[in-house]
Residue frames as a rotation matrix with the C-alpha (Angstrom) as fourth column:
UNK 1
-0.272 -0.864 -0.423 77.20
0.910 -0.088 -0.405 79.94
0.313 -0.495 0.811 102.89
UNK 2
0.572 0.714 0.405 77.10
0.670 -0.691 0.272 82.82
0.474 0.116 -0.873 105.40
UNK 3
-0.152 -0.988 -0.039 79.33
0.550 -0.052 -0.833 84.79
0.821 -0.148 0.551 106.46
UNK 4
0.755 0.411 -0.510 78.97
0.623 -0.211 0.753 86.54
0.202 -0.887 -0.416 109.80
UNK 5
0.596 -0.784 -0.175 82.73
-0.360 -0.455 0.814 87.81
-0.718 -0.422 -0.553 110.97
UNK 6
0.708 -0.688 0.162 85.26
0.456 0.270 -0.848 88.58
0.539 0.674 0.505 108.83
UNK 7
0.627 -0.689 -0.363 88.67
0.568 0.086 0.818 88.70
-0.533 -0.719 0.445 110.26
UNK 8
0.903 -0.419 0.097 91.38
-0.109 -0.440 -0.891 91.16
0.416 0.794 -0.443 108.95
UNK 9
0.455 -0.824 -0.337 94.97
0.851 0.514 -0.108 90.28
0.262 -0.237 0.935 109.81
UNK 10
0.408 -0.489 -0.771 96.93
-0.169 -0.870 0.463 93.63
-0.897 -0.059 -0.438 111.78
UNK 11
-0.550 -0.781 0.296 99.34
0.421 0.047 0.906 92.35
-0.721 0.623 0.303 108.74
UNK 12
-0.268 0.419 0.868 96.96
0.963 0.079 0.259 93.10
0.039 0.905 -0.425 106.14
UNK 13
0.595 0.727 -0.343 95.41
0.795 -0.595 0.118 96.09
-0.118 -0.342 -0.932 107.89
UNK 14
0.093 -0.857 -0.506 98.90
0.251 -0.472 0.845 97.71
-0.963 -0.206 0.172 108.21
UNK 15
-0.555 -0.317 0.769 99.01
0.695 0.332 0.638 96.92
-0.457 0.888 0.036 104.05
UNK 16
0.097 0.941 0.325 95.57
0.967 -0.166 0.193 99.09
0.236 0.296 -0.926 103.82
UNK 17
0.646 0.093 -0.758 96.21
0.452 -0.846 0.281 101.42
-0.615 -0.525 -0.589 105.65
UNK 18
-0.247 -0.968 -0.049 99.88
0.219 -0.104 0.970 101.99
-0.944 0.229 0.238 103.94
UNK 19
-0.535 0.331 0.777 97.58
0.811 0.459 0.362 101.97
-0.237 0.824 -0.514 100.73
UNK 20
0.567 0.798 0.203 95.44
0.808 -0.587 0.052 104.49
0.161 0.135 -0.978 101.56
UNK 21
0.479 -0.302 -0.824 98.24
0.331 -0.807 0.489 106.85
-0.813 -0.507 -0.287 102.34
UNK 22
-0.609 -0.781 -0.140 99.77
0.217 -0.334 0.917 106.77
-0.763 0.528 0.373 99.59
UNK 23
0.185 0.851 0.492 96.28
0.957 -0.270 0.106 106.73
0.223 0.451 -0.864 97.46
UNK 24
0.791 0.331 -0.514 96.24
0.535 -0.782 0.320 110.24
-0.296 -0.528 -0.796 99.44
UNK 25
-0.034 -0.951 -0.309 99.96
0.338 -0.302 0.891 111.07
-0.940 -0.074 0.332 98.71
UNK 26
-0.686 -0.180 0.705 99.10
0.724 -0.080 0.685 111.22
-0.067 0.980 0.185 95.05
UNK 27
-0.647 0.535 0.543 95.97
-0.112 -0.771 0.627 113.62
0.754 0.345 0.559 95.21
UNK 28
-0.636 0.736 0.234 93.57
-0.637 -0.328 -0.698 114.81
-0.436 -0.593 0.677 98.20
UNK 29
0.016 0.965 -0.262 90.63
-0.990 -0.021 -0.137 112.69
-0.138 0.262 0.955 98.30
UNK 30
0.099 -0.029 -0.995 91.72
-0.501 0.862 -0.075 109.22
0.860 0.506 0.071 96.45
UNK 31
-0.764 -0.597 -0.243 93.11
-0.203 0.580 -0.789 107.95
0.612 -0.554 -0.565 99.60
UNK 32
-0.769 0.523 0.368 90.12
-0.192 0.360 -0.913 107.97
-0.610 -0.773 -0.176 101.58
UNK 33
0.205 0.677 -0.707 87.97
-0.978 0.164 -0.127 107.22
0.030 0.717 0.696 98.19
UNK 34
-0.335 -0.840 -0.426 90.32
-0.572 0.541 -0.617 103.90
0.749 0.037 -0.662 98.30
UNK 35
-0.982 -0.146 0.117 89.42
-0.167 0.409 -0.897 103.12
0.083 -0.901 -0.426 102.00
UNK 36
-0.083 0.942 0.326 85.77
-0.377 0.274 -0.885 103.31
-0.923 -0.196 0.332 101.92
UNK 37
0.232 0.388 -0.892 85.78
-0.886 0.462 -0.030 101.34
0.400 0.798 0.451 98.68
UNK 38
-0.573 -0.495 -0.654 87.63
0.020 0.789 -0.615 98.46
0.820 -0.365 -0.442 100.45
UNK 39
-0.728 0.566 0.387 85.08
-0.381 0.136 -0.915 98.85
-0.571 -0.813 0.116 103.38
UNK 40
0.284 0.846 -0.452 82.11
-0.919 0.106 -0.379 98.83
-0.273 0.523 0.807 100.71
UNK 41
0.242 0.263 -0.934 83.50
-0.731 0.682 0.002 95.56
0.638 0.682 0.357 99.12
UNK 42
-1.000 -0.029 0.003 84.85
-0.023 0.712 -0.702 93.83
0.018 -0.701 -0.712 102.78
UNK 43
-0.546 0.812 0.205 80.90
-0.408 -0.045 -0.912 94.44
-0.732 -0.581 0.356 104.31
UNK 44
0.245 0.651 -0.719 79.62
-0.954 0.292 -0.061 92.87
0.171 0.701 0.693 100.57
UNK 45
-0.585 -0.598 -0.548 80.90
-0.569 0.784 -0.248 90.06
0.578 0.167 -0.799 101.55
UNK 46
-0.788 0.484 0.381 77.92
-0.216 0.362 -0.907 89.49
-0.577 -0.796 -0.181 104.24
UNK 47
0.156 0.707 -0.689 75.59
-0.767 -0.353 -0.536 90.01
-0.622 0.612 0.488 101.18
UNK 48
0.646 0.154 -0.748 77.08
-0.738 0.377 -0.560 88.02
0.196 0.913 0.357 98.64
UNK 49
-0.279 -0.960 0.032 78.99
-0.925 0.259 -0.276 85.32
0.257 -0.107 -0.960 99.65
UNK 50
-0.751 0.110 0.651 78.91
0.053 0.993 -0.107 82.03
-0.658 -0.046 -0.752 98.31
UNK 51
0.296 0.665 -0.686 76.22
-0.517 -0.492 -0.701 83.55
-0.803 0.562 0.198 95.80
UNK 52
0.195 -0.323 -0.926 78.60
-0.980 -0.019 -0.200 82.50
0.047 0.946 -0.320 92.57
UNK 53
0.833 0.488 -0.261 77.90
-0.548 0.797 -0.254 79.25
0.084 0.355 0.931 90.88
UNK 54
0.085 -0.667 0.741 80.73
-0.428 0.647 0.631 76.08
-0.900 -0.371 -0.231 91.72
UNK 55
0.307 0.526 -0.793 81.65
-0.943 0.054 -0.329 74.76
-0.130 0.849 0.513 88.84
UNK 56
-0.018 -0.354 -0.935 83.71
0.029 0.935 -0.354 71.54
0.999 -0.033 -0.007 89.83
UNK 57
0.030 0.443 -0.896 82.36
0.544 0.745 0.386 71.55
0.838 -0.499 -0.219 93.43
């Protein structure tokens, strides 16, 4: 399996975003620590996807 394009839903995006403010609301910094972790593990997904073993098919 490869993945090429991943799609994010405005719904979801809106959710992330809304995440990352409040990540930010609580202490300088987290919020945008937050957002580029959730970039770092969307863009692993071109890397490692489909990698992990099937066990019932």
């Amino acid at each position: 399996m490869n993945i090429k394009n991943i799609q994010v839903l405005l719904e979801a995006e809106t959710d992330l975003e809304e995440g990352r403010f409040f990540y930010e609301s609580q202490e300088q910094g987290v919020g945008e620590y937050f957002w580029d972790s959730l970039l770092s593990d969307i863009e692993s997904l071109i890397i490692y996807a489909g990698v992990h073993s099937k066990a019932y098919g």
